[in-house]
C-alpha atoms as one frame of an Amber mdcrd trajectory, in Angstrom:
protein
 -49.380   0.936   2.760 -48.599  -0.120   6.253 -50.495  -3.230   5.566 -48.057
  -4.332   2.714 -45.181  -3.419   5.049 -46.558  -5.505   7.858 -47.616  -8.505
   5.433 -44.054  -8.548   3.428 -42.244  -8.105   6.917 -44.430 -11.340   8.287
 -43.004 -13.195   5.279 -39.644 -12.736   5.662 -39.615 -13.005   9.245 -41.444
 -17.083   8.192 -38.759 -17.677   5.622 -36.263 -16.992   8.127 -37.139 -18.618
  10.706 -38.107 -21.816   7.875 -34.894 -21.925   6.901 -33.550 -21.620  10.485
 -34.855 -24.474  11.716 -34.312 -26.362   8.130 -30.628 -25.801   8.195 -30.607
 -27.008  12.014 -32.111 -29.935  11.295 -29.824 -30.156   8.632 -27.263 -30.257
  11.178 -28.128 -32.516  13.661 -28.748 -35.503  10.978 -25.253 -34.832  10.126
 -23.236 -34.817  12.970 -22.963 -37.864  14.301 -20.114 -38.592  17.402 -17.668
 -41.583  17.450 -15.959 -41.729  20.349 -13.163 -43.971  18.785  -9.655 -42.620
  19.865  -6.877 -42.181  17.851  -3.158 -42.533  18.396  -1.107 -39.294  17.605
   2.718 -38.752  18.582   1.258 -36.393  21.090  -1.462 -38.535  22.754  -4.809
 -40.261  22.568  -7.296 -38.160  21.042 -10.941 -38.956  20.612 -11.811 -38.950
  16.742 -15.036 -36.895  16.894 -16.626 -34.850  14.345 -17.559 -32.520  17.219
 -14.543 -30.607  18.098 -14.578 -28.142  20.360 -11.600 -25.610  21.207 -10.387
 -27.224  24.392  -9.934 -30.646  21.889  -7.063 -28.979  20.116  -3.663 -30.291
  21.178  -0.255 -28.588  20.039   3.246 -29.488  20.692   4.938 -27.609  23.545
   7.345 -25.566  21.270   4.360 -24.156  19.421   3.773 -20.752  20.181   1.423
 -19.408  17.469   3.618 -16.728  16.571   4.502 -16.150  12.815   6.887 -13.224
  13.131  10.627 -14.526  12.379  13.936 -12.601  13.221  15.872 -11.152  10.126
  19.239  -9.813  10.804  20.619  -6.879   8.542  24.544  -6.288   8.432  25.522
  -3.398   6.644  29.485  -3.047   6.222  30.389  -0.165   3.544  33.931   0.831
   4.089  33.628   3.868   1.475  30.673   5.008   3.501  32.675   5.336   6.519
  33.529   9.127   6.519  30.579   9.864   4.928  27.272  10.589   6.477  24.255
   8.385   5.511  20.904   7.387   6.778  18.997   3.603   5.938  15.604   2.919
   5.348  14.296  -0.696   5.324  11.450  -0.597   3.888   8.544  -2.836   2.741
   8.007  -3.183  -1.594   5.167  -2.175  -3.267   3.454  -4.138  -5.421   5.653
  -3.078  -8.463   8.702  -3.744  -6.477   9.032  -0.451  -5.305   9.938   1.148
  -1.587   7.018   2.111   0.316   8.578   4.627   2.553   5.016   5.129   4.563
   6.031   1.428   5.697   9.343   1.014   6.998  11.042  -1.507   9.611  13.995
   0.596  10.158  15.342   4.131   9.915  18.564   4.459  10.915  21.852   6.391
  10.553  25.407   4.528   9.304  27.863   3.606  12.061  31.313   4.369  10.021
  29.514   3.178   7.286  28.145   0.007   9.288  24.953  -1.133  10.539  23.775
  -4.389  12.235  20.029  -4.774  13.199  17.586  -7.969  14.195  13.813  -7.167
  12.342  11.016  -9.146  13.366   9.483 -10.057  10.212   6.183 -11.472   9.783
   5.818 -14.379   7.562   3.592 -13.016   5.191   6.452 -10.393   4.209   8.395
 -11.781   0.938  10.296  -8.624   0.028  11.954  -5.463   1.752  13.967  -2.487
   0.370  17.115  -0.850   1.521  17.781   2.353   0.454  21.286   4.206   1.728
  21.212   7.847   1.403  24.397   9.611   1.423  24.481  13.354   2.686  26.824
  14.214  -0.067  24.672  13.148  -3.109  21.096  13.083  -2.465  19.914  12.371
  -5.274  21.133   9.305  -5.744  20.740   6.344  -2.812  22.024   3.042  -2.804
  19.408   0.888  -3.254  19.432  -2.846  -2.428  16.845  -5.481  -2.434  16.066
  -8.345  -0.199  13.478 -11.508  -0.759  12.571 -14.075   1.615  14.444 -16.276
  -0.927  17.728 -14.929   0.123  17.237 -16.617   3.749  17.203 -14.904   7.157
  20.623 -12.967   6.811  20.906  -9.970   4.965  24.536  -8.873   4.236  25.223
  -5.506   2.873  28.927  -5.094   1.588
């Protein structure tokens, strides 16, 4: 038994390294350098199919950051005597607030709020629900898409 181990191990271990050193071979008949440059609005850069990291060239104001600010004003006069809490929250699939997923949590000012998210890109869609001490049961609910642009007003 240990000699059909050893002898199916030995085989693997040869069509490994095979196709190891097929697929490098591959490789090198492929990648051929031409060290023509090329004109960008940034600079000269060598057109070569072997790029390295320290090859890539960004514009100044590029920071790699994909967050973006969203600012929330909430102004509801006939909450103003009325205490009430906010959740912004992100949607569920199905449209729905996921409460284990919130940007903010906050209490009413005199029924007014105003708050800068950072939003990542990738988010399309956040919920606001207002819950008013005096009725529970029922929140104000209000829905915002990225559609709607980088200002959400509440009024």
């Amino acid at each position: 038994m240990k000699s059909y181990y050893a002898g199916l191990f030995i085989c693997l271990f040869g069509v490994i390294v095979g196709c190891s050193h097929e697929s490098s071979s591959a490789k090198q008949a492929t990648q051929t350098s031409s060290d023509v440059p090329v004109e960008t609005s940034i600079g000269t850069v060598p057109e070569s199919t072997d790029l390295q990291t320290e090859d890539l060239v960004t514009l100044v104001e590029f920071d790699f950051s994909n967050q973006q600010p969203l600012l929330v004003k909430v102004d509801l006069p006939e909450l103003a005597a009325e205490r009430a809490i906010v959740n912004i929250c992100f949607s569920n699939d199905d449209g729905r607030i996921n409460r284990s997923n919130c940007l903010l949590q906050s209490a009413l000012d005199a029924g007014s709020l105003t708050a800068e998210l950072s939003l990542g890109a990738h988010h399309e869609r956040l919920v606001m629900e207002i819950w008013r001490f005096a009725d529970l049961d029922n929140p104000l609910v209000y829905r915002w898409s990225v559609l709607d642009g980088l200002l959400w007003s509440v009024f």
